[in-house]
C-alpha positions as CSV (number, residue, x, y, z in Angstrom):
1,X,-16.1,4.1,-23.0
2,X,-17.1,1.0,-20.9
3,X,-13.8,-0.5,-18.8
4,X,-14.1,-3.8,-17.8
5,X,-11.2,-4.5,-15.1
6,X,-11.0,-7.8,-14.5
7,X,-8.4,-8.6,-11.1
8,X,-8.7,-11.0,-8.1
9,X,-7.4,-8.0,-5.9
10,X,-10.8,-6.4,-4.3
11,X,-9.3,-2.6,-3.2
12,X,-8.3,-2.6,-7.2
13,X,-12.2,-1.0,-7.6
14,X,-11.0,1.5,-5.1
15,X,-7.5,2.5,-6.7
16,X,-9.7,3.0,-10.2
17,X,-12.0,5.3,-8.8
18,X,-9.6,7.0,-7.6
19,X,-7.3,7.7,-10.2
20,X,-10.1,7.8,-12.9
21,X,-12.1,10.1,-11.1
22,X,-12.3,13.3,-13.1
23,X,-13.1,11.1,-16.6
24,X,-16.2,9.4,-14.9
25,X,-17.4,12.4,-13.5
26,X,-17.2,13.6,-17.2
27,X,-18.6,10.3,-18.1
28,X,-16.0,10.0,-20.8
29,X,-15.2,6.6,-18.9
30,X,-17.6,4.0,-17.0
31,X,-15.7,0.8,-15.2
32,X,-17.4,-2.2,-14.5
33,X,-15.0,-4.8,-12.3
34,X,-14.7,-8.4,-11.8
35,X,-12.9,-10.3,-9.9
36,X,-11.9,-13.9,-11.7
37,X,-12.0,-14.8,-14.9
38,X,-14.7,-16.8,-14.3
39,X,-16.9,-13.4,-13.6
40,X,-15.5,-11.5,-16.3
41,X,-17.0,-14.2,-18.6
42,X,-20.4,-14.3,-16.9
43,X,-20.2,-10.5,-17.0
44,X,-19.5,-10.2,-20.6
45,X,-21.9,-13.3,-21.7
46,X,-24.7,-10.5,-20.2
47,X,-23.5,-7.3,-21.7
48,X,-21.3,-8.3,-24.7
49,X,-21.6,-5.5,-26.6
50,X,-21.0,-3.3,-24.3
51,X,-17.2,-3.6,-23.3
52,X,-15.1,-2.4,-24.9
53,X,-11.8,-2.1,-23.2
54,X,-11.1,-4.8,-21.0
55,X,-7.9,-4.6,-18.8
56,X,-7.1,-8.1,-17.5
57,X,-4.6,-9.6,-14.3
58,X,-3.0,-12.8,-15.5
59,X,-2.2,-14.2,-12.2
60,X,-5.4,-14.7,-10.6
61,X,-6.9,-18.2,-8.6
62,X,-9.1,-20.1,-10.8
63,X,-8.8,-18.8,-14.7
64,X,-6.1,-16.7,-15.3
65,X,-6.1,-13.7,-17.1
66,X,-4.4,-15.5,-19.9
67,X,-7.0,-18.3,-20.4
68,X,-9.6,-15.4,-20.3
69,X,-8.3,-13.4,-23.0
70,X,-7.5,-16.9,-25.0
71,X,-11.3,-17.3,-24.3
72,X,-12.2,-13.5,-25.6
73,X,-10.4,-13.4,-28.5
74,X,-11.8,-16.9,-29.7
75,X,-15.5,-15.7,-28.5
76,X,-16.3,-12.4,-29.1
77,X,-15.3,-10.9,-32.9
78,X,-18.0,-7.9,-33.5
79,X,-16.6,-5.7,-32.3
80,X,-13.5,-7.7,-30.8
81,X,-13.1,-5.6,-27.6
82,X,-9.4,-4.4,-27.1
83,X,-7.2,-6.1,-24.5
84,X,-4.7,-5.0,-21.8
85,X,-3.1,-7.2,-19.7
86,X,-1.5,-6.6,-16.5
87,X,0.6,-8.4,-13.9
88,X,3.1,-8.1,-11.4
89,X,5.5,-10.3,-13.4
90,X,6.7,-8.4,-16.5
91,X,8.4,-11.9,-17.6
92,X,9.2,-12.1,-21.4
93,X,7.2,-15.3,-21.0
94,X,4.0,-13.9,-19.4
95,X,4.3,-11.2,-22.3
96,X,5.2,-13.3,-25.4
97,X,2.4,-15.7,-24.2
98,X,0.0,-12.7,-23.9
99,X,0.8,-11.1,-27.4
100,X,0.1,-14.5,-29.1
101,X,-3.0,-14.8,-27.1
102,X,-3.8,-11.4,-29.0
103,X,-3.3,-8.7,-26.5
104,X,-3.7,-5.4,-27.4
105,X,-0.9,-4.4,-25.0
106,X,1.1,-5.1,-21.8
107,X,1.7,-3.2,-18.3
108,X,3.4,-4.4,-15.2
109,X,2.1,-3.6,-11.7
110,X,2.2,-1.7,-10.0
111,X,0.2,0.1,-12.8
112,X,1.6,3.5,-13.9
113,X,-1.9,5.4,-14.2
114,X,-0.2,8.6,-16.2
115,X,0.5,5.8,-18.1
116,X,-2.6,4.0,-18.8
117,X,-4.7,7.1,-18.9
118,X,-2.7,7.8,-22.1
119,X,-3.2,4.5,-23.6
120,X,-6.9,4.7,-22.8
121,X,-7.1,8.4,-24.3
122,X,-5.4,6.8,-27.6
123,X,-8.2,4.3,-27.9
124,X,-10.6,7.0,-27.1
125,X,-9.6,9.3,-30.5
């Protein structure tokens, strides 16, 4: 499964690799990371087939995460790649907004990784 992890925070490459070690030495996973909206879109206008999970910040400079995934769900139907967003602000606002937007689901930072590998593994099955 392709990852694409879109977040203006640079060591977030870092902390993936990290903690998602073992499933992309096994290849089960492959993350691909970009940081602004702006590059997620370039990135996805290039290879839009191929992500299929994308896990997006909302607060980042420039396009935030919510305008992206307003942007992705509008855009990109076959298949319509599944959603995550993340922030650091788990506001009912930030998470009503995101839900409308058509998020597949919702985590607050500091990401739980037990967590997300779980999700991840669901949408894997």
């Amino acid at each position: 499964m392709k990852v694409l992890v879109v977040d203006d925070e640079q060591d977030i490459k870092v902390l993936f690799e990290q903690r998602f070690r073992k499933e992309i030495g096994d290849k089960q996973m492959e993350f691909v990371f970009a940081f602004s909206g702006e590059e997620a879109l370039v990135y996805l206008n290039q290879h839009e087939q191929e992500a299929v999970l994308i896990l997006s910040d909302i607060n980042m400079p420039g396009m935030s995460g919510l305008d992206l995934l307003a942007h992705i769900k509008q855009k990109y139907h076959k298949p319509p790649p599944i959603v995550l967003m993340i922030t650091a602000y788990g506001d009912k606002e930030n998470h009503d907004t995101a839900m409308q937007l058509g998020a597949d689901d919702f985590l607050t930072k500091p990401v739980d990784f037990k967590l997300l590998k779980t999700k991840l593994n669901q949408l894997i099955q």
